[in-house]
C-alpha positions, -999 to 999 in steps of 0.1 A, spaced: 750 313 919 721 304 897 694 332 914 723 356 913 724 359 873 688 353 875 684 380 895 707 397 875 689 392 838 654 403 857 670 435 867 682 440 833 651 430 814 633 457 838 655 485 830 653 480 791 614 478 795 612 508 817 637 528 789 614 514 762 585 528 782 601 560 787 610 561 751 575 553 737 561 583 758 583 611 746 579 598 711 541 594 711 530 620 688 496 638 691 464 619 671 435 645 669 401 632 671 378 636 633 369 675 632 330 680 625 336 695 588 348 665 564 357 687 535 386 701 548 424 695 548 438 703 581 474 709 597 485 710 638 489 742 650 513 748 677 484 740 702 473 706 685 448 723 669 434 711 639 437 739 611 423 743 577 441 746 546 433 773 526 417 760 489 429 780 461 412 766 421 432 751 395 424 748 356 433 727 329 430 722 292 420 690 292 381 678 291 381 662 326 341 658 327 339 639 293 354 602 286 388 611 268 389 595 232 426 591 238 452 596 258 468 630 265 490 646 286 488 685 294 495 708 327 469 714 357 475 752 367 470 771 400 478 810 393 499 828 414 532 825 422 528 815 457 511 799 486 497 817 511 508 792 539 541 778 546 549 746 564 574 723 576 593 701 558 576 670 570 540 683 577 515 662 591 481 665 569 445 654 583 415 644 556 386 625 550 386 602 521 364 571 509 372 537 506 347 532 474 367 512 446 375 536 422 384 562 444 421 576 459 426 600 484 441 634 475 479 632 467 506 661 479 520 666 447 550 690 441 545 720 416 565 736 393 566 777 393 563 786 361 555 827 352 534 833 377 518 805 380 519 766 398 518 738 376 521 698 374 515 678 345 479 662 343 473 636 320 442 619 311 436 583 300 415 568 268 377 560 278 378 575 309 370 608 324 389 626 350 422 634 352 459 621 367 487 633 378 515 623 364 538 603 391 567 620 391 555 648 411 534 629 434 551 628 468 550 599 483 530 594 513 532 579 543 492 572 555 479 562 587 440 557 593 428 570 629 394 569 622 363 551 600 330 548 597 313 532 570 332 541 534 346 571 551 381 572 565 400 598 583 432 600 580 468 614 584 489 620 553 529 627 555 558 627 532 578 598 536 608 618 534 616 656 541 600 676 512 620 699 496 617 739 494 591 744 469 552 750 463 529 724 468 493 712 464 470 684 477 451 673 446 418 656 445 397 649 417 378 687 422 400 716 407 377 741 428 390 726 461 428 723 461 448 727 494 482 746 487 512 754 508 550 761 503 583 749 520 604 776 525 645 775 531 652 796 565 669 823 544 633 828 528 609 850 540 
């Protein structure tokens, strides 16, 4: 009697490992290897490709490249009305980014339309240069590291949560180099 339900509890153990196996595999999602140019942001194509995002510039009021003598808060701009890329909801993003204190990696960051242009409110700090974004419109990421070497870290960046129709950027701390795309409803063309 004992061997049977032994037996039995092997058997069972086996076919839940064996579904959990099955399972893992068609859920395993595609991890691309670093691509050769580090200044990019890239995307999946429907092949697994890795594809760049196109960079449109931004400008601001503020005096990014001096130490602010206080705080303010103004807009970052990106003209146009919209990206010329639209993605999925939940796009998967690829980058390279440092691991050097003081430094963050881009941020998907949800702008507003505004008369022909994209904006999100930038704000800059007392005694320091550069600017911020202010919080509210940074999307919160999910980030997962697939490769490093040395300071430098390449990585996947995704929403944590299904983005919402709407323009988009992925802000650094360069205005000349900002990745943009849109999430479109299906009614929208």
């Amino acid at each position: 009697m004992d061997y049977r339900v032994a037996s039995k509890r092997v058997l069972v153990a086996l076919v839940f490992s064996l579904a959990a196996n099955v399972w893992n595999v068609r859920t395993q999602e595609f991890l691309p290897s670093p691509p050769s140019d580090k200044t990019l942001i890239y995307i999946l194509d429907s092949h697994n490709n890795l594809v760049p995002l196109p960079f449109e510039s931004g400008h601001t009021p503020l005096k990014i490249t001096q130490k602010a003598k206080n705080s303010k808060t103004s807009y970052l701009e990106i003209t146009g009305e919209k990206a010329a890329t639209t993605l999925v909801a939940t796009p998967r993003l690829f980058l390279f980014t440092s691991e050097r204190q003081g430094t963050h990696p881009p941020f998907i960051v949800w702008m507003e339309s505004r008369r022909g242009a994209r904006r999100a409110t930038a704000v800059t700090q007392a005694g320091m240069s550069g600017f911020a974004i202010d919080s509210a419109e940074i999307v919160k990421p999910t980030v997962r590291v697939l490769a490093k070497s040395g300071d430098e870290v390449f990585m996947e960046i995704r929403p944590r949560t299904s983005l919402v129709p709407g323009e988009y950027a992925i802000i650094g701390d360069d205005l000349t180099r900002i990745a943009t795309f849109r999430v479109a409803t299906e009614s929208m063309p």
